[in-house]
One Martini backbone bead per residue (centre of mass of N, CA, C, O) as a GRO file, in nm:
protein
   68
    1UNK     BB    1   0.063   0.060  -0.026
    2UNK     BB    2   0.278   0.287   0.016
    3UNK     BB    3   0.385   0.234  -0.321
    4UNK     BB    4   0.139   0.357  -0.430
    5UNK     BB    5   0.185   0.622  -0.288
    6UNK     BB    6   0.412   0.735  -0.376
    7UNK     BB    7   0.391   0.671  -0.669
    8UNK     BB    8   0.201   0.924  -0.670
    9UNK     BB    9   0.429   1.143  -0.525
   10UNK     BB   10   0.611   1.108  -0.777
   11UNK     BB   11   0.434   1.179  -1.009
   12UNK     BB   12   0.334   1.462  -0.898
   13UNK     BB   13   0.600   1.606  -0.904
   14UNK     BB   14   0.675   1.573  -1.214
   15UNK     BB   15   0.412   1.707  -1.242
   16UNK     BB   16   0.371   1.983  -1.079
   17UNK     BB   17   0.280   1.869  -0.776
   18UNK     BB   18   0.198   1.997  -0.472
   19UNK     BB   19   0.144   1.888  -0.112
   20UNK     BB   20   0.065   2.086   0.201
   21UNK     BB   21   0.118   2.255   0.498
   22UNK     BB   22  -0.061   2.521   0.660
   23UNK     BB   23  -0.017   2.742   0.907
   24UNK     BB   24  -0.276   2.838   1.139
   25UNK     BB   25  -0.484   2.986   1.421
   26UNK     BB   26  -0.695   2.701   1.357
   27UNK     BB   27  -0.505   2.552   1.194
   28UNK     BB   28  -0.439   2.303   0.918
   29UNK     BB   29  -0.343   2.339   0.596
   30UNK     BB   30  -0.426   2.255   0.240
   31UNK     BB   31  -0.211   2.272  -0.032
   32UNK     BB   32  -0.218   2.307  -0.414
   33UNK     BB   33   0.013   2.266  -0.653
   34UNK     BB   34  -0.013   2.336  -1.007
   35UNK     BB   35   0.229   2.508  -1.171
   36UNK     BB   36   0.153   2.753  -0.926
   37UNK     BB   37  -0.151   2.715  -0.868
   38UNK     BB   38  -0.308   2.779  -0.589
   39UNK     BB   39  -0.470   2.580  -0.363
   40UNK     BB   40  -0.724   2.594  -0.111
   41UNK     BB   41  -0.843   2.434   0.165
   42UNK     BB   42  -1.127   2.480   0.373
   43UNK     BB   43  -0.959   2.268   0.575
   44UNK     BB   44  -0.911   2.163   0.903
   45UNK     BB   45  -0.648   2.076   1.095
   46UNK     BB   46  -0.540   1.922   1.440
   47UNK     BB   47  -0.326   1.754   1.304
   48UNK     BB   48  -0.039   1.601   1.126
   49UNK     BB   49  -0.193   1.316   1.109
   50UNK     BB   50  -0.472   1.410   0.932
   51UNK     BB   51  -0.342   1.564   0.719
   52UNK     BB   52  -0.133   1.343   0.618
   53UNK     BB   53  -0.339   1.188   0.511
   54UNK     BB   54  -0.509   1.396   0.323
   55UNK     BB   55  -0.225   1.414   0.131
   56UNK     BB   56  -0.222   1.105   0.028
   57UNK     BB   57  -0.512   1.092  -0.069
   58UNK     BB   58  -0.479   1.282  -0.283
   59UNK     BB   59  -0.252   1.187  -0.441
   60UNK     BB   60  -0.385   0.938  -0.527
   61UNK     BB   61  -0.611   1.061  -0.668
   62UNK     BB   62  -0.449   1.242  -0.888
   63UNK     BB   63  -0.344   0.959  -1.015
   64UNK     BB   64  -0.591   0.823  -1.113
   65UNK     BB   65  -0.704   1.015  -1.249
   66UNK     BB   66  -0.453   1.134  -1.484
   67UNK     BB   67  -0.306   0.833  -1.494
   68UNK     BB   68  -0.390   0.676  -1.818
   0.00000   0.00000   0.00000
């Protein structure tokens, strides 16, 4: 399973796609930037646990989206 997930970012890296999590006064946000252009989740996360979960599963999704 881990190597699903890494070759999804390590794909996604290749492609100008990066997935981070920027810190607020409310919790963690999570940025992604596809080429310069960054798009901010409107979910805030209070653990690095959960966004780090949520930032696997981003990468996951947009490697089988765009990957055919």
């Amino acid at each position: 399973m881990n190597t699903d997930k890494h070759q999804a970012m390590s794909w996604a890296l290749k492609n100008g796609i990066k997935i981070y999590t920027v810190a607020t006064r409310k919790g963690l946000g999570i940025v992604i930037e596809d080429n310069g252009k960054k798009v901010r989740s409107p979910d805030l996360y209070t653990n690095n646990k959960d966004a780090s979960a949520k930032i696997w599963e981003l990468y996951t999704y947009l490697y089988k989206k765009y990957n055919k």
